[in-house]
C-alpha positions as CSV (number, residue, x, y, z in Angstrom):
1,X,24.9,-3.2,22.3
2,X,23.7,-6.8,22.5
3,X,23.4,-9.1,19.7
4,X,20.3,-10.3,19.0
5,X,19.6,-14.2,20.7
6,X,19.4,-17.1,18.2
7,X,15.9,-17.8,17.0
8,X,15.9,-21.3,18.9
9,X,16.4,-19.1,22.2
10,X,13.4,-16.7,21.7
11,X,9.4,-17.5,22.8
12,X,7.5,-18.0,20.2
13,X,3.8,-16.6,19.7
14,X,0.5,-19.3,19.6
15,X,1.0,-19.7,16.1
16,X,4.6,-21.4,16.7
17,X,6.1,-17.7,15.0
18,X,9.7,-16.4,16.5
19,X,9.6,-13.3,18.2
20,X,11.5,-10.3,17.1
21,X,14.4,-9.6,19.2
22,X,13.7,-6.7,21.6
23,X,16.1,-5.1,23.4
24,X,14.9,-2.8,26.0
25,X,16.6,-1.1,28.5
26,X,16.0,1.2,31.7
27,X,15.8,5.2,31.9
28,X,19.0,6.4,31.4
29,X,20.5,6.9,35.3
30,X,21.7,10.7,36.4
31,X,24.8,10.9,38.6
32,X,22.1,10.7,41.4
33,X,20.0,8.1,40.5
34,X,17.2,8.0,37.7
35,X,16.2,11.9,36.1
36,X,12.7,12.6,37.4
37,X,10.0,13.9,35.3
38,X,9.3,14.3,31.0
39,X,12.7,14.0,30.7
40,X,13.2,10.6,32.2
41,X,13.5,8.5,28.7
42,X,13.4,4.6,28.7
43,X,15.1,3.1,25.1
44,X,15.0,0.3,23.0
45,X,16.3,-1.5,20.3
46,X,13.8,-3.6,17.9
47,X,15.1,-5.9,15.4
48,X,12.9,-7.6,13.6
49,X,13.6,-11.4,12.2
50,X,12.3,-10.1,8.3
51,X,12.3,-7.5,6.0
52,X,11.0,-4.1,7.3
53,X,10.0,-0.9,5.6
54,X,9.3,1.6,8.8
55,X,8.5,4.9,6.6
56,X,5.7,3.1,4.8
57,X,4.5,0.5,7.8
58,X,3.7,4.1,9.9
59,X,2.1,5.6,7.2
60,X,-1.6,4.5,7.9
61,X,-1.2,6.1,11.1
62,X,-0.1,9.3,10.2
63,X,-3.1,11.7,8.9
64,X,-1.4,13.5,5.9
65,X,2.2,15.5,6.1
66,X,1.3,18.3,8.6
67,X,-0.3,15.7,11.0
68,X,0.1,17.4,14.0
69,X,0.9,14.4,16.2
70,X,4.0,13.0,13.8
71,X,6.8,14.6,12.5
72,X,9.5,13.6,10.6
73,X,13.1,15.7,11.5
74,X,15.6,16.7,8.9
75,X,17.7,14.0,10.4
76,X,15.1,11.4,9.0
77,X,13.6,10.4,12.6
78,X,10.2,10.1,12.8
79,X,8.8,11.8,16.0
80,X,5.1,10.7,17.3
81,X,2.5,12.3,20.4
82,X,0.3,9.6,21.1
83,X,-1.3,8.3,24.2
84,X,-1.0,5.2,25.7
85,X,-2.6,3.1,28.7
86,X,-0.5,4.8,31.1
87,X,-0.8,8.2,29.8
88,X,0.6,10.8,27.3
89,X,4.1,9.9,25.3
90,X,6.5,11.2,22.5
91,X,8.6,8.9,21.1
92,X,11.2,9.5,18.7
93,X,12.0,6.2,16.1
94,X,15.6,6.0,14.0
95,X,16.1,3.1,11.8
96,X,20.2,2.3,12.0
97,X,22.3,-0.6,10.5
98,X,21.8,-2.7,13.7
99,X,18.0,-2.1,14.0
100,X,14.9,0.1,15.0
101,X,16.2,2.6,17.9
102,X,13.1,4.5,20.0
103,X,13.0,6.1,22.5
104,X,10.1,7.5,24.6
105,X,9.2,10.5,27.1
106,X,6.4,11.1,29.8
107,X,4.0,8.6,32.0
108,X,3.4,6.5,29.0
109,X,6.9,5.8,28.1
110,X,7.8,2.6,29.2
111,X,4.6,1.0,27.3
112,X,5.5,3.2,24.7
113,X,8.6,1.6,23.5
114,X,7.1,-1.9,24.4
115,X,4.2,-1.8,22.5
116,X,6.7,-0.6,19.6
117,X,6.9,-4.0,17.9
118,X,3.3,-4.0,17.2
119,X,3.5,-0.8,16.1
120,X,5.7,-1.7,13.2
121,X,3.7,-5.3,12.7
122,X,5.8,-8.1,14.6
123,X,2.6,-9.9,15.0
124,X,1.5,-9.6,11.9
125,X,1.4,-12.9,10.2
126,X,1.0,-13.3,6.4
127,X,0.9,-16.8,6.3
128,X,-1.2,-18.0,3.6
129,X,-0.7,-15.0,1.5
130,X,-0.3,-15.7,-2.4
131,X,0.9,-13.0,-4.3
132,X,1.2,-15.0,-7.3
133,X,-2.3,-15.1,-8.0
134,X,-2.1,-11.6,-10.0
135,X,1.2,-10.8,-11.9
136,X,0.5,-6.6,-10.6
137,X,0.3,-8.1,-6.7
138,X,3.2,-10.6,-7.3
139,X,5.3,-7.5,-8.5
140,X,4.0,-4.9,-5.5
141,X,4.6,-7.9,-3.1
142,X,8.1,-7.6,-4.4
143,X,9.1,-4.2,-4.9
144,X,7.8,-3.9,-1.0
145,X,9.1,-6.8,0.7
146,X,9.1,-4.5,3.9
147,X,5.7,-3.5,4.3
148,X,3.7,-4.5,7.4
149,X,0.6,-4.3,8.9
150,X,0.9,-2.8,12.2
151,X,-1.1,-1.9,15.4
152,X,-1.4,0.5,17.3
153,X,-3.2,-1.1,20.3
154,X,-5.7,2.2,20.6
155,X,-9.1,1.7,19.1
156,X,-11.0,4.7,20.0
157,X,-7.6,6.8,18.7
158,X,-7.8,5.3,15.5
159,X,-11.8,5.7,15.1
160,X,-11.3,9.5,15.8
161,X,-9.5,10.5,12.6
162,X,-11.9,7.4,10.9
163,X,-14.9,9.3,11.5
164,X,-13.6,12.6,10.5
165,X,-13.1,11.2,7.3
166,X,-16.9,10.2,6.5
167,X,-17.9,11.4,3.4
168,X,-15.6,14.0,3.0
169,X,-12.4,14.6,0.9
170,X,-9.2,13.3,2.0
171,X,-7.9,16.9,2.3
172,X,-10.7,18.1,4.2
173,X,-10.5,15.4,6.7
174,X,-6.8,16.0,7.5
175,X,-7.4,20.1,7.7
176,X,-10.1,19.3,10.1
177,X,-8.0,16.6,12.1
178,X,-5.1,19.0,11.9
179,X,-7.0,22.2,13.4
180,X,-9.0,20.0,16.1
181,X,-6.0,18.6,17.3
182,X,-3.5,21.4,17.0
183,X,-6.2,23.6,19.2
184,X,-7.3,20.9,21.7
185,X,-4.5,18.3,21.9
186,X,-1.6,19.0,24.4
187,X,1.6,19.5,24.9
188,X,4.0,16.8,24.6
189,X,6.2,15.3,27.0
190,X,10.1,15.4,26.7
191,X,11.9,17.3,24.2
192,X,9.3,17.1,21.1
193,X,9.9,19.2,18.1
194,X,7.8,22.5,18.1
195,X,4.2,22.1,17.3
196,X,3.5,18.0,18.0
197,X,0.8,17.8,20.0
198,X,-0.5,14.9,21.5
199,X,-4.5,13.6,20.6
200,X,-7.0,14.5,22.9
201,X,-7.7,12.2,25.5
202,X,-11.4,10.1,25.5
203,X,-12.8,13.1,27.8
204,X,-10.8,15.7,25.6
205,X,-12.9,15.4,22.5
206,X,-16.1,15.1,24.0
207,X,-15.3,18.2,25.7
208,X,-14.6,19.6,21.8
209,X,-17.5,23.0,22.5
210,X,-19.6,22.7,18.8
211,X,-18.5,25.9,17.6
212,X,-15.1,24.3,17.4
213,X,-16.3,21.5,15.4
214,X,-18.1,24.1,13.2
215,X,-14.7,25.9,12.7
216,X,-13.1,22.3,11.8
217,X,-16.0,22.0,9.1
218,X,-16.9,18.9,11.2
219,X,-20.9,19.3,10.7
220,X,-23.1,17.8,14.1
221,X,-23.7,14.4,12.8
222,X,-19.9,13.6,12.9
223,X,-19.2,15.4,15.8
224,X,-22.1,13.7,17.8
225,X,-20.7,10.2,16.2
226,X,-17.2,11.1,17.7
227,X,-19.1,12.0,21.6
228,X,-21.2,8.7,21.4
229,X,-18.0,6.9,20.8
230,X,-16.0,8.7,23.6
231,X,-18.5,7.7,26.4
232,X,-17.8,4.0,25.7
233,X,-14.1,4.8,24.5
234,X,-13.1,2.3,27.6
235,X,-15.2,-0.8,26.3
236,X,-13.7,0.1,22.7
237,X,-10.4,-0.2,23.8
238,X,-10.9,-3.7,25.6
239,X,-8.4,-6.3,24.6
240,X,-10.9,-8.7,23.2
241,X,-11.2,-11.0,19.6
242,X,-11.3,-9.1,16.5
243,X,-15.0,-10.2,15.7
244,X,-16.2,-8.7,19.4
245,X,-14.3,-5.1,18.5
246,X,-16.0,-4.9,15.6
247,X,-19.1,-5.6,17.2
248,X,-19.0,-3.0,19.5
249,X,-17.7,-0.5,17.2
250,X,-21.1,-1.2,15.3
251,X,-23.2,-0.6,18.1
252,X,-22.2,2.8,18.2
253,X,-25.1,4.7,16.1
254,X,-23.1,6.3,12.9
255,X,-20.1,4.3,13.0
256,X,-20.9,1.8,9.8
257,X,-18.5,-1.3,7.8
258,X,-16.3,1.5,6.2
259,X,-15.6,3.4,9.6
260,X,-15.1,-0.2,11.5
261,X,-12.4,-1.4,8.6
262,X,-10.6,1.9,8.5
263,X,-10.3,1.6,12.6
264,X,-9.7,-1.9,12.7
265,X,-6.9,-2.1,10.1
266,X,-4.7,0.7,12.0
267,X,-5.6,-0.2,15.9
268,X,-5.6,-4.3,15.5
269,X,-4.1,-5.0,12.8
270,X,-6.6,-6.5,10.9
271,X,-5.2,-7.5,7.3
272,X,-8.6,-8.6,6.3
273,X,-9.9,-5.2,6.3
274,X,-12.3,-3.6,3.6
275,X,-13.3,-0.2,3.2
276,X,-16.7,-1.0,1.6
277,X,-18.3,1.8,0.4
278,X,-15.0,3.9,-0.2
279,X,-15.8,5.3,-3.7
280,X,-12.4,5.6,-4.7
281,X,-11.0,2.5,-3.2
282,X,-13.2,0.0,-5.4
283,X,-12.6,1.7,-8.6
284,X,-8.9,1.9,-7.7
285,X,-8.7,-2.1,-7.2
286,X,-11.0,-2.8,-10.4
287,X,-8.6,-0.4,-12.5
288,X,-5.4,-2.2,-11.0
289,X,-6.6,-5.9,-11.3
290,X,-8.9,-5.7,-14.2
291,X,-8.3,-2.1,-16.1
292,X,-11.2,-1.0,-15.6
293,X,-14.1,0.5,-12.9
294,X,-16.0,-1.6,-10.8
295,X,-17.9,-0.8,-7.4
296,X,-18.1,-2.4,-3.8
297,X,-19.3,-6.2,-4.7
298,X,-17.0,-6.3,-7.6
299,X,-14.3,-5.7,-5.5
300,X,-15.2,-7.9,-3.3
301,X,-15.4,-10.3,-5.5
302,X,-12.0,-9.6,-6.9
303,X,-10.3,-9.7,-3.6
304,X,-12.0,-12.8,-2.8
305,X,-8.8,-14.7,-3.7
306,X,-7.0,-13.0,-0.9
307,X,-9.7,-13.4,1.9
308,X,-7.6,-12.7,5.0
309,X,-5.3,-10.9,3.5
310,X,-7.6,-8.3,1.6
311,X,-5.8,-5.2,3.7
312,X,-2.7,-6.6,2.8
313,X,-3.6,-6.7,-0.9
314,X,-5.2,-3.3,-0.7
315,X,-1.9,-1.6,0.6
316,X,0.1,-2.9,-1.6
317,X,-2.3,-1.6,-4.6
318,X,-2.6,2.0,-3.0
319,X,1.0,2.2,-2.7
320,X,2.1,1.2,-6.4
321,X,-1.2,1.8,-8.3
322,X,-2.5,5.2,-7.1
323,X,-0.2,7.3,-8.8
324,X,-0.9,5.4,-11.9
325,X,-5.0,5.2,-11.6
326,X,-7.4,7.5,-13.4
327,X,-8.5,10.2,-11.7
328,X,-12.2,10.0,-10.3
329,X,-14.3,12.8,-9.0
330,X,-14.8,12.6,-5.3
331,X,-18.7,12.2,-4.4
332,X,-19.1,14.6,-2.1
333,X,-18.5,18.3,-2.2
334,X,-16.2,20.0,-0.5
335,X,-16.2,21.0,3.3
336,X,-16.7,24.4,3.9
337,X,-13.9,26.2,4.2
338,X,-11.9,26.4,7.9
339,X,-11.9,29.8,9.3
């Protein structure tokens, strides 16, 4: 295995940062020459330059436990169906003593284990962060030394699940995520675990017929939200500035500030992101920085401090405080129930 090149050796990003050491090799050659097909893996090997906590960097992605399109193996692997520019993948991700091991099945494997750096937040860059200005942030910052915020590249992806969670509960969302995608996802390439299914496709969900969204307890007004998006998923996905994504994702009629942070965090990164509007989100942050309630502009205000690194703050509250909060009703009443 090779060792990992000096940081004087490595390119550096436009803000002057070192670049993780990747290694990345070829699919793995049969005694004839490369194996054809789903079964044709390509590897790699992705050691990061600073701490990194892989469980809890891939949560934001994963919708709930029984997400259909992760799974985590009894050997502690962590197995995801995703799609990428080049089509469907599966890749399977092993943290070991020399680094972060994946590796990747189907058309979209190669960019699969290269966009796998982002994935786990190389380019995330938390200069300017101060976790000293509150003694509860200075002690999450750390306990969690590892935590990143990653992207996953996939805008429209992310804003799928995003949408499904509009005023709902939590646990409806991810029952409705879990049936749509369980019934009209597909089959994974390569040798997945039973069950993981990759996301529809852009054309997939808008092909979703409305009794299935009825079944999902996905009402028309989400459903239609999720259609309008797929029709301009291509213009979503666009590599452009972070202000110009969330433009667009605004000009999609039902997508508001909550939906556009929730999508933007996951798919670009964005450390900056606020879930206005969240009910339990700004009482959460009052109650951790204050010890008591608050709403929307009080949180704002209290994350002010941060600006730039509010996402960043935000995890690291949801992840040591949650447990801890008082409970809070949710405002809206339950989904009816899946049948």
């Amino acid at each position: 295995m090779p060792t990992p090149r000096p940081a004087h050796e490595r390119p550096t990003n436009d803000a002057g940062v070192h670049a993780p050491d990747v290694h990345r090799e070829r699919p793995r050659q049969g005694a004839a020459g490369p194996v054809a097909g789903d079964n044709h893996p390509w590897e790699t090997v992705y050691r990061p330059d600073r701490p990194l906590d892989v469980r809890r960097t891939l949560a934001p992605h994963r919708r709930g436990a029984f997400d259909p399109a992760w799974r985590t193996a009894p050997d502690g692997a962590t197995w995801r169906a995703h799609r990428t520019a080049d089509g469907p993948a599966t890749t399977r991700i092993e943290v070991r003593r020399d680094g972060v091991h994946a590796t990747a099945w189907g058309p979209g494997a190669e960019r699969a284990v290269a966009e796998l750096p982002d994935l786990l937040g190389a380019r995330d860059d938390d200069t300017g962060f101060d976790p000293s200005l509150h003694p509860l942030v200075r002690d999450a910052h750390r306990r969690l030394p590892g935590l990143r915020v990653g992207r996953s590249g996939y805008v429209f992806a992310a804003l799928v699940p995003a949408v499904l969670e509009q005023r709902v509960v939590g646990l409806d969302a991810k029952a409705s995520w879990r049936r749509l995608v369980t019934q009209h996802g597909e089959r994974p390439p390569g040798p997945a675990p039973d069950g993981l299914r990759v996301p529809p496709s852009a054309a997939g969900w808008a092909a979703v017929p409305v009794w299935d969204w009825r079944r999902a307890g996905v009402e028309g007004q989400r459903a239609d939200t999720i259609g309008r998006a797929a029709a301009v998923a291509h213009r979503l996905d666009e590599d452009v500035p972070l202000a110009e994504t969330r433009r667009r994702l605004l000009t999609v009629r039902g997508i508001g500030p909550w939906t556009v942070a929730e999508t933007t965090s996951r798919a670009v990164g964005d450390a900056d992101a606020v879930s206005v509007g969240d009910f339990h989100l700004a009482h959460l942050v009052g109650w951790a920085l204050t010890g008591s309630r608050t709403d929307d502009d009080g949180m704002l205000e209290l994350l002010e401090p941060w600006r730039g690194h509010r996402q960043r703050v935000i995890r690291l509250l949801e992840i040591t405080q949650t447990a801890n909060a008082p409970r809070f009703g949710p405002r809206s009443p339950r989904a009816a129930p899946l049948r």
